[in-house]
Steps between C-alpha positions, in 0.01 A plus 500: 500500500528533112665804373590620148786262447235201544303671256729563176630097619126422378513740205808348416391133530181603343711473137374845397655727428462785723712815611608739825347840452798785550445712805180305616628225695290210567293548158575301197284515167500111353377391122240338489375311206548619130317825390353561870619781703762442817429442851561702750645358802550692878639366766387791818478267781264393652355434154627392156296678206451392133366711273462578137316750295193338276349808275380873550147461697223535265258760522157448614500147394329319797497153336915516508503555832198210593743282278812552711294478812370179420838391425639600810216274645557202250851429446673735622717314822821679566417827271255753507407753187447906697532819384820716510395858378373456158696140471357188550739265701555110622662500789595264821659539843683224695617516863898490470509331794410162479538541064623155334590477166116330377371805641662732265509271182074405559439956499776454170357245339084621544636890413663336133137307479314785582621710228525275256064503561490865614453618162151405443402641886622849438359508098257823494108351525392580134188739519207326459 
């Protein structure tokens, strides 16, 4: 069984740079690439969860949410885009149990691809 020590040894080997959250243990917030918000990562057996906040959920704008629906169904692999409140978030969870070190880098890796190309899925439809 994997447990948070397994985890940060990924972070860690990962090369980026990440962090321990005070008074939360098992959650660490790591960079991710240049002007893109951080990931949020929490290890609560039986599940590791990534996370990181996209943008505030547009109103009535149907055509976002078709757009990060479809992605979901495209290319998203590891990642999903959801709703958090009024936030619109990527996020991915991994069974600690069996978690290897390609597990963790592959939800990395599409989360810094993702939002490098999320700006042009969550871009307000102009009105027609």
């Amino acid at each position: 069984m994997r447990t948070v020590k397994d985890v940060e040894a990924y972070l860690a080997r990962s090369n980026r740079r990440y962090r321990a959250v005070d008074g939360a243990a098992g959650t660490f917030v790591v960079e991710s690439t240049a002007h893109q918000p951080p990931i949020a990562v929490r290890v609560e057996a039986p599940l590791v969860v990534l996370r990181v906040q996209i943008t505030g959920a547009p109103k009535d704008d149907v055509q976002v949410y078709k757009r990060l629906l479809a992605a979901n169904a495209r290319s998203q692999v590891h990642t999903s885009f959801g709703l958090e409140g009024d936030t619109v978030v990527l996020s991915s969870a991994l069974e600690l149990e069996n978690l290897d070190f390609n597990e963790i880098e592959a939800c990395l890796d599409e989360i810094d691809l993702t939002l490098t190309q999320s700006a042009a899925l969550v871009q307000p439809t102009p009105a027609s």
